[in-house]
C-alpha positions as CSV (number, residue, x, y, z in Angstrom):
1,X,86.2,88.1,162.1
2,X,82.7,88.4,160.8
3,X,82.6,91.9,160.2
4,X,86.0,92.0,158.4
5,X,84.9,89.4,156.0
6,X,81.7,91.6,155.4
7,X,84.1,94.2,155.1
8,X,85.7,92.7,152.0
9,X,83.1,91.6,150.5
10,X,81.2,94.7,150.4
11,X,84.4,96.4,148.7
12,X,84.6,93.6,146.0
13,X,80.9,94.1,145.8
14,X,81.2,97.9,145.1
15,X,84.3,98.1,143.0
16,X,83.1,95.2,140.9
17,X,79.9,97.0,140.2
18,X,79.5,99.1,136.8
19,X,78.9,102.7,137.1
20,X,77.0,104.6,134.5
21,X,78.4,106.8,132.2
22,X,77.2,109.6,129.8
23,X,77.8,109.7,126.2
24,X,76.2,110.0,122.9
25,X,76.5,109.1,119.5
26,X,78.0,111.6,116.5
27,X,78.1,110.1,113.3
28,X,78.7,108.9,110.6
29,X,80.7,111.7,109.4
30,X,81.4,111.9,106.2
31,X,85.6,111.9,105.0
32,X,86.2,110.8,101.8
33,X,83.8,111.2,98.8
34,X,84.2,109.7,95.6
35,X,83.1,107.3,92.9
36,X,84.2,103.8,91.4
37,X,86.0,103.5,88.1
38,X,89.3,104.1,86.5
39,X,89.8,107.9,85.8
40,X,92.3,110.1,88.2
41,X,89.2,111.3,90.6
42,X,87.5,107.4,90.8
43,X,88.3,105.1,93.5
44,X,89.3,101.2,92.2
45,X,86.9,98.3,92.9
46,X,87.7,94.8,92.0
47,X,84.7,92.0,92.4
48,X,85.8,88.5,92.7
49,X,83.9,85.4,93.5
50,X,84.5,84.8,97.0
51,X,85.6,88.5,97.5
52,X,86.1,92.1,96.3
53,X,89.2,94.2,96.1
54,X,88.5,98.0,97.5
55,X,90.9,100.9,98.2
56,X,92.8,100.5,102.0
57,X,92.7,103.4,104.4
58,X,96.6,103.8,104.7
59,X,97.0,106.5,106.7
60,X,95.9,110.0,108.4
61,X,98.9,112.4,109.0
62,X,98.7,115.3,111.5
63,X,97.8,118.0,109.2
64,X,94.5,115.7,109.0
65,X,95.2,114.3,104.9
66,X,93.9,111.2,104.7
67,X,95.9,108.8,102.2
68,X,94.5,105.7,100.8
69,X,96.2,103.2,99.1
70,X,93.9,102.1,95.6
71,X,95.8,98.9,94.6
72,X,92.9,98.1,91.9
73,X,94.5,101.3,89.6
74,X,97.6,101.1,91.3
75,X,98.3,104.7,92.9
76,X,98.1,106.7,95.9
77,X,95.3,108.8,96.4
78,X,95.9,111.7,98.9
């Protein structure tokens, strides 16, 4: 009986246990690039007093565009 208890809780032991793992960091990557203003090739900002508007990250389609959604001057930037 002794030994199967041991048993189990050298298992629980073991597969409780974290095991290393190899990775590194990459980054930061650069996607978008732009400035802040109004014109066609600016990005909208908006500064409040508790907080600021900024464009949203809408989406990333599988041809890799990126689409944002600037709600500050009200358009779609793909």
């Amino acid at each position: 009986m002794g030994l199967i208890l041991r048993t189990i809780i050298a298992i629980t032991i073991i597969s409780c246990s974290a095991t290393n793992s190899k990775a590194s960091w990459q980054g930061p990557t650069e996607i978008v690039n732009g400035k802040w203003g109004q014109e066609t090739q600016n990005f909208g900002i908006e500064y409040g007093d508790t907080s600021d508007r900024f464009p949203d990250l809408s989406v990333i389609l599988f041809d890799g565009k990126i689409i944002i959604s600037d709600q500050v001057n009200e358009r779609i930037c793909v």
